[in-house]
N, C-alpha and C positions, 0 to 999 in steps of 0.2 A: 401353561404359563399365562393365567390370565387373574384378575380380580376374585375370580370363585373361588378358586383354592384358596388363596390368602384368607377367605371370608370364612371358611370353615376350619384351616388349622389355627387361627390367627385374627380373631375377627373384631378385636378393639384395639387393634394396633391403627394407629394415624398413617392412613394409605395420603393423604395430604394435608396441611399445613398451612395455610395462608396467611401472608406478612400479617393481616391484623388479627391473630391468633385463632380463628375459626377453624377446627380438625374435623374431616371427615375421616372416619374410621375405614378398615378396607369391610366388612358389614354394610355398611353403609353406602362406600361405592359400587358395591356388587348390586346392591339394591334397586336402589335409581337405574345404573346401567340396563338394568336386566326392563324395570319398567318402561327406560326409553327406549330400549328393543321392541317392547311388545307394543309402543306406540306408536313404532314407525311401521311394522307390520300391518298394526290396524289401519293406517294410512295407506297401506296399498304398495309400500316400497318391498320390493325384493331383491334378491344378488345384486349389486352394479348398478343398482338405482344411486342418486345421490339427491346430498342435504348439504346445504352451503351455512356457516357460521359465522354469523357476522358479533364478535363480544368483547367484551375484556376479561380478563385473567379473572377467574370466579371458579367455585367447585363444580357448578351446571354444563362448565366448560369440559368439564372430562365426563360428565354421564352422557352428555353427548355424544362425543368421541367415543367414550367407550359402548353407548347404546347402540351406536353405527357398523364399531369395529364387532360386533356379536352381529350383528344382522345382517354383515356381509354384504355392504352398502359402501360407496365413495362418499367421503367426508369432505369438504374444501372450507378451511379456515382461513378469511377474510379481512386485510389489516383495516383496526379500527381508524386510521388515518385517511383514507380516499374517500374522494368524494362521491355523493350520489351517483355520477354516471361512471365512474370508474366501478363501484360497486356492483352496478347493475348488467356492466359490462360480465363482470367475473360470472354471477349467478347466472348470465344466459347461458353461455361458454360452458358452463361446468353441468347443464341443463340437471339444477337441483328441481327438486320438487316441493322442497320443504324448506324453510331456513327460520333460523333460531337466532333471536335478534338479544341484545342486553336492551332495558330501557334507556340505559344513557345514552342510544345513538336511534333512539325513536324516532329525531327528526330524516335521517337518511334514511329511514327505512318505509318513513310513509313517501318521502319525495318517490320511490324506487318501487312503490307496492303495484300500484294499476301499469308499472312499464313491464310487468314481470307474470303473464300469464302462465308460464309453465310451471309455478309457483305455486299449488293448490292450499298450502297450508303455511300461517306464516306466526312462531311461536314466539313469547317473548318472557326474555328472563328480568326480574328484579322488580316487574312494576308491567301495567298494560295501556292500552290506546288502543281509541276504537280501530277493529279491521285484524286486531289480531288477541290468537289466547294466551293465556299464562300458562309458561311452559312449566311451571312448579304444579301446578291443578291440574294439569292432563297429564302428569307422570302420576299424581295421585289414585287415579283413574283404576291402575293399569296395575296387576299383580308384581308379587318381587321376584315371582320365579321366574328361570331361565326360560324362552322355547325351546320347543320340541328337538329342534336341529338349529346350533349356533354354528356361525360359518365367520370365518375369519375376512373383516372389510378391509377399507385402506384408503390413505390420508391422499388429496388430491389438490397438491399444492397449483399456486401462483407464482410464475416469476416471470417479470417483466420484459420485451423484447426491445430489441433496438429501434422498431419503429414506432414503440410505447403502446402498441397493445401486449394486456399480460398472455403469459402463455403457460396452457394447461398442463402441467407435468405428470404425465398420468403412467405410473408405471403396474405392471402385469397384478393382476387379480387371481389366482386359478383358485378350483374350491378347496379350500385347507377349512381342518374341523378347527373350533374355539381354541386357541390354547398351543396355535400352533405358529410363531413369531417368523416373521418372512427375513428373508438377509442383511437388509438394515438394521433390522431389531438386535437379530443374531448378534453384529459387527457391535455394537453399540456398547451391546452387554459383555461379550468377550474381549472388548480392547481397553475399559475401562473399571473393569473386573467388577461389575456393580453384581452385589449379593443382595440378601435379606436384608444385611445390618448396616447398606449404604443409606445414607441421610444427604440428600441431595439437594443442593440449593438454583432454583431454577428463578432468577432476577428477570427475565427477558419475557415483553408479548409471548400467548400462546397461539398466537396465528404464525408466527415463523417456525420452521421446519426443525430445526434442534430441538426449541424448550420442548413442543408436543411431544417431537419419536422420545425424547429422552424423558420426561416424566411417565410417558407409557410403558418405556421402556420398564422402568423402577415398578410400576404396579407388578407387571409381571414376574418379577422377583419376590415381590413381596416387603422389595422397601421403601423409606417415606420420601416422598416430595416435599420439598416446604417452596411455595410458591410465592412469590411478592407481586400484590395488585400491578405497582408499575416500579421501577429501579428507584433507587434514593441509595446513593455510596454510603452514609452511617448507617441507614437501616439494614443495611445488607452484611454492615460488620457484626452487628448487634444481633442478628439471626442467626447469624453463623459463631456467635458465641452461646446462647440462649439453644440452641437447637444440637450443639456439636457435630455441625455440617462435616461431612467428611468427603465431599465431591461437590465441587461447584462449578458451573458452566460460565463462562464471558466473553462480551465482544471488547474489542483494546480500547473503546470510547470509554467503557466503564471502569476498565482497569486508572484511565487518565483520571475518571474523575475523586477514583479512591483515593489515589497520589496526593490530587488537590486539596485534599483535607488536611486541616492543622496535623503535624507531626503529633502533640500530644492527644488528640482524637482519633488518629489509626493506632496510638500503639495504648489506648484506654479497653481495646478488643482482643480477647482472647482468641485467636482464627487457629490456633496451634493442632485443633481435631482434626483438620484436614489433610489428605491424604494425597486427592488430590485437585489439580485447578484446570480444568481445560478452556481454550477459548479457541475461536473460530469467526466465520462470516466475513471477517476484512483482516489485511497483514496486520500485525502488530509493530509499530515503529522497535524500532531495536532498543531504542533509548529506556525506551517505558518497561519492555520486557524486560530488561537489564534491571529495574527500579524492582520490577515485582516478584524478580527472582531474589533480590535482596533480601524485602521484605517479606514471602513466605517461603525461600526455599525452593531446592529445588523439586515442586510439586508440578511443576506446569506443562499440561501437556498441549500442544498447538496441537489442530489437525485442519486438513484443506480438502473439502470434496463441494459440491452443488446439492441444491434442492434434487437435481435427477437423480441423485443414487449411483451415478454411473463409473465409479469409481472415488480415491480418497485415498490419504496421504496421512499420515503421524508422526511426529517428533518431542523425544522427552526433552527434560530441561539440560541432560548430559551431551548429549546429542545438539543437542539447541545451540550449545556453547560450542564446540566445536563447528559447526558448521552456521553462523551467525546470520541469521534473514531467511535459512531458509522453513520449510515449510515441511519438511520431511522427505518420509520413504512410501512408496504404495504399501498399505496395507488390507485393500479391498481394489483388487483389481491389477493391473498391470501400467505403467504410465510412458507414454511416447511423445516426441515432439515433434514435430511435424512441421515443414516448409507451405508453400502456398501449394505448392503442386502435390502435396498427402505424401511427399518422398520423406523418411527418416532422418532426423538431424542426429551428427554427434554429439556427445558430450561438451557441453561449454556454449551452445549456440543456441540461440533466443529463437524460438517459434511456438505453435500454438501446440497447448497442452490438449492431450488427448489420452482416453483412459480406454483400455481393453478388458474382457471378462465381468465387469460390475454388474448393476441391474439395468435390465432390461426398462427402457423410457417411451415412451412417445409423446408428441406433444399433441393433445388431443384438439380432434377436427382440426389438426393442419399437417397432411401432409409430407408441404413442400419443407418447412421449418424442420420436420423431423429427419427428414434427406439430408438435407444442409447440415446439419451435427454429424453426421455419417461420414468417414472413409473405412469399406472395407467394414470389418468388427470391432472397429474404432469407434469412439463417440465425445464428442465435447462442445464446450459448454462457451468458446471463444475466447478462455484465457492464454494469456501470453508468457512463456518463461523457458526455463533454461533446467539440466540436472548437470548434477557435475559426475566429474570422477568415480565417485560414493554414490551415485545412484538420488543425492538427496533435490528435490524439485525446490525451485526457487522463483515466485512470482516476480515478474519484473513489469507489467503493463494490465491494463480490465480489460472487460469483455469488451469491443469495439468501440465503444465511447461510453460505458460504464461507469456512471459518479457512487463512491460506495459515503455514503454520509451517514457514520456512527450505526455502520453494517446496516444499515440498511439500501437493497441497491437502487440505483435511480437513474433511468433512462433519457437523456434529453430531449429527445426527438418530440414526445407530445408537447415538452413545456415550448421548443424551437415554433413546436405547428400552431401555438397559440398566439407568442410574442408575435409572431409576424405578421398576424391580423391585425395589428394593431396599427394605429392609421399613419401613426409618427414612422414606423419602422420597414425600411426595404430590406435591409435581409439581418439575421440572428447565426449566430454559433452559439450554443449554451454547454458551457462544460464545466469538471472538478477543477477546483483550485485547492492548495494544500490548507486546510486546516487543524492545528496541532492538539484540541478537543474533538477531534468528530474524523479526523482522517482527511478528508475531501469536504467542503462545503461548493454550494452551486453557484456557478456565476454567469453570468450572459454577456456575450460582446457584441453590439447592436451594430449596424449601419443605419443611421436613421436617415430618414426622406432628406429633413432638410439639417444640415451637422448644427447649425447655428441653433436649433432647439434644445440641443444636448448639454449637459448641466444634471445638477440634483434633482430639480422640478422634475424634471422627464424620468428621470430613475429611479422614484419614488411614484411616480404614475404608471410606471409598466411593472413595476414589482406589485401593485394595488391590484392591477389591472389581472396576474399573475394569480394572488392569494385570492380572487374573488373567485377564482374556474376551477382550479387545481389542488389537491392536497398541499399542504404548505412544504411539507417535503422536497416536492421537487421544484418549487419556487426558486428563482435567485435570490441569495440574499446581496448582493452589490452586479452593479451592470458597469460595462465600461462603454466606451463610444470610439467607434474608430468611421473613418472616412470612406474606406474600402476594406470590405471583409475579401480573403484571398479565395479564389474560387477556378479551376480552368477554366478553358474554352468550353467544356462539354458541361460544366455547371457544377463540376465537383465541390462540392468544400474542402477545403484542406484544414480540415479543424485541429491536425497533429500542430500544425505550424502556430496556429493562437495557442496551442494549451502550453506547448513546451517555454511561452514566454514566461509562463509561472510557475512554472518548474525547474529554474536554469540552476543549477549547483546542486542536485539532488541525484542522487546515483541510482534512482531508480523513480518512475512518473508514480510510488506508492507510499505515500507516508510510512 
């Protein structure tokens, strides 16, 4: 189950698809893949080496991935959104040896290049700048056959901790031959019945965890990805008519903003191919799901698990309807809810979700982080919720201060460690606020030095202050000013007690 077979029974069939009409054949992907094997080989990488990627949504993206995933090498796709030293963070962390840059992000890549000794080899896609090669002419180089002995590698994500370093999710490696898909893959392909004659629409970065397993996923099979450089809601109707998409992934920010489109501009698109619609990464307001089951049907499958693998949850749209918010049943793994003290809760009571039997994680070079997820042969990830009666899990709270902003998640703690250097500001809370486009937008609640400075001026200077250090991501977009932030004796923050003023009438702290 990899690129090769497709390439020999099948071999001008479109293994991918790109929003502005460029098809790579699966011939084609087998090709490349197999030459960027043999150039990470000639590089010096073997088993469990890694190569960090830093791109945007392009076909170079998957002969990476797939040159990696043959070489039996760690792969870590790196969102094109952070900045310099957040990058550079990851690439040490992940200790690549190699990375594959697009030239639209040349300039964080030279600010990053001399911080990045471990770094021996630094390639670059679409275009070059001195210091590094073109990653299209060193695949040239390099034969289209397979080597001798292909070993099955694997994808080595980033997610973010609560103290705002990212954290390495590195789960188990062993030697499996090419062809040989590990339990995520499995899970992916048997729960959304993707065959040959799936046509899959993947709208989403492929540095986040979904779009990659699952466009991999589809090679494997032997059916077509059609990939969109970045989202646009008509372009994505317009594909999925033009393409007769019959499985497509989304986070509920995109579902919002298909809605927003004039009534006679969604229903100008034939979406009638599909089979089905899954979406994931953040809750889906009920409202909206409610809108999109109107409008396609009941296709929709939600499903709730983490970047670790370490278990997950499913629910169709039949099931949806009867049990309204929630988020399903395990269907990889086993799911428990857990008090402070790792004691079992019953049915109906709020504590931290916790998943048994799934895959095996760790958070690499840390340890204590990986202890901390542990009770027992338990493992999770700090979400908070409840099952009912029915077994069905139901989010009700994020990971410890967790802002999820148009699924993408975002930690406050760096942006808190920056605001408070700033000369006007003695102490910061920075947390989600509801926003009915994005889920959660970022907001900061200042104690400044002196309160009489506070106003627009100063709010419009720490947010400047903010977008010059930090991805704009995790920027606030509005600050407020208060006199005293609430804190005990021993220095705690009680940041529940600010957030919940912006949450008052909401039956759950989750859009």
């Amino acid at each position: 189950m990899y690129p090769a077979v497709h390439a020999q029974s099948n071999p001008d069939k479109a293994a991918i698809i790109m929003g502005c009409g460029d098809v790579v054949t699966y011939r084609q992907l087998n090709d490349r893949s197999n030459q960027c094997a043999n150039l990470f080989a000639s590089l010096g990488l073997g088993k469990d080496d890694a190569v960090a990627l830093f791109m945007g949504n392009c076909p170079d993206y998957f002969y990476a991935s797939w040159g990696a995933q043959r070489a039996g090498l760690y792969y870590t796709p790196i969102s094109t959104h952070l900045s310099a030293a957040e990058t550079a963070y990851i690439v040490q962390n992940c200790e690549a040896q190699v990375m594959v840059v697009s030239y639209a992000l040349r300039e964080v890549a030279r600010q990053i290049r001399d911080e990045l000794p471990g770094v021996h080899t630094w390639l670059m896609v679409g275009g070059t700048v001195e210091g590094f090669d073109a990653f299209e002419e060193r695949l040239d180089s390099f034969p289209t056959s397979p080597r001798t002995r292909e070993l099955e590698g694997c994808v080595m994500l980033y997610s973010s901790g609560t103290t705002g370093y990212p954290k390495g999710i590195k789960n188990a490696n062993p030697e499996r031959a090419i062809g040989t898909p590990g339990p995520l893959e499995r899970g992916i392909m048997a729960s959304f019945g993707i065959c040959a004659e799936t046509v899959y629409l993947s709208p989403a970065p492929l540095y986040h965890a979904a779009p990659l397993r699952f466009c991999m996923a589809m090679h494997r099979v032997g059916a077509t990805a059609v990939v969109m450089e970045r989202f646009d809601p008509e372009q994505a109707l317009r594909l999925i008519e033009q393409h007769r998409v019959t499985f497509s992934q989304w986070v509920p920010t995109m579902f919002i903003r298909m809605l927003k489109l004039p009534q006679a501009v969604r229903e100008s698109y034939d979406v009638s191919s599909q089979q089905v619609a899954t979406h994931s990464a953040a809750p889906c307001p009920v409202e909206i799901k409610q809108q999109m089951l109107n409008w396609w049907g009941p296709i929709l499958i939600e499903y709730y698990g983490a970047t670790e693998g370490h278990g997950g949850t499913q629910i169709d749209s039949v099931d949806w309807l009867a049990h309204r918010g929630s988020v399903g049943r395990p269907v990889y793994g086993s799911v428990h809810i857990l008090d402070e003290q790792g004691q079992a809760l019953p049915a109906g009571e709020v504590g931290t979700v916790y998943f048994a039997g799934g895959a095996a994680f760790e958070y690499h070079n840390s340890d204590v982080k990986t202890s901390e997820s542990r009770v027992g042969n338990m493992s999770t990830v700090g979400d908070v919720g409840y099952v009912d009666e029915d077994g069905f899990l139901y989010l009700t709270d994020r990971k410890a201060n967790m802002i999820i902003c148009g699924g993408v998640n975002v930690y406050p703690q760096e942006t808190e460690n920056l605001l408070v250097m700033h000369p006007a500001v003695a102490d910061v809370a920075v947390i989600g606020v509801p926003n009915e486009d994005l889920g959660e937008e970022v907001k900061a609640v200042v104690e400044p030095i002196d309160f009489a400075t506070s106003g627009p001026q100063l709010e419009q200077e720490l947010i400047a202050w903010c977008r010059a250090r930090l991805s704009h991501i995790k920027c606030p977009k509005s600050i407020d000013f208060e006199r005293k932030l609430p804190r005990s004796d021993a220095g705690k923050l009680f940041k529940r007690k600010i957030r919940e003023r912006y949450w008052q009438g909401r039956e759950s702290s989750i859009i």
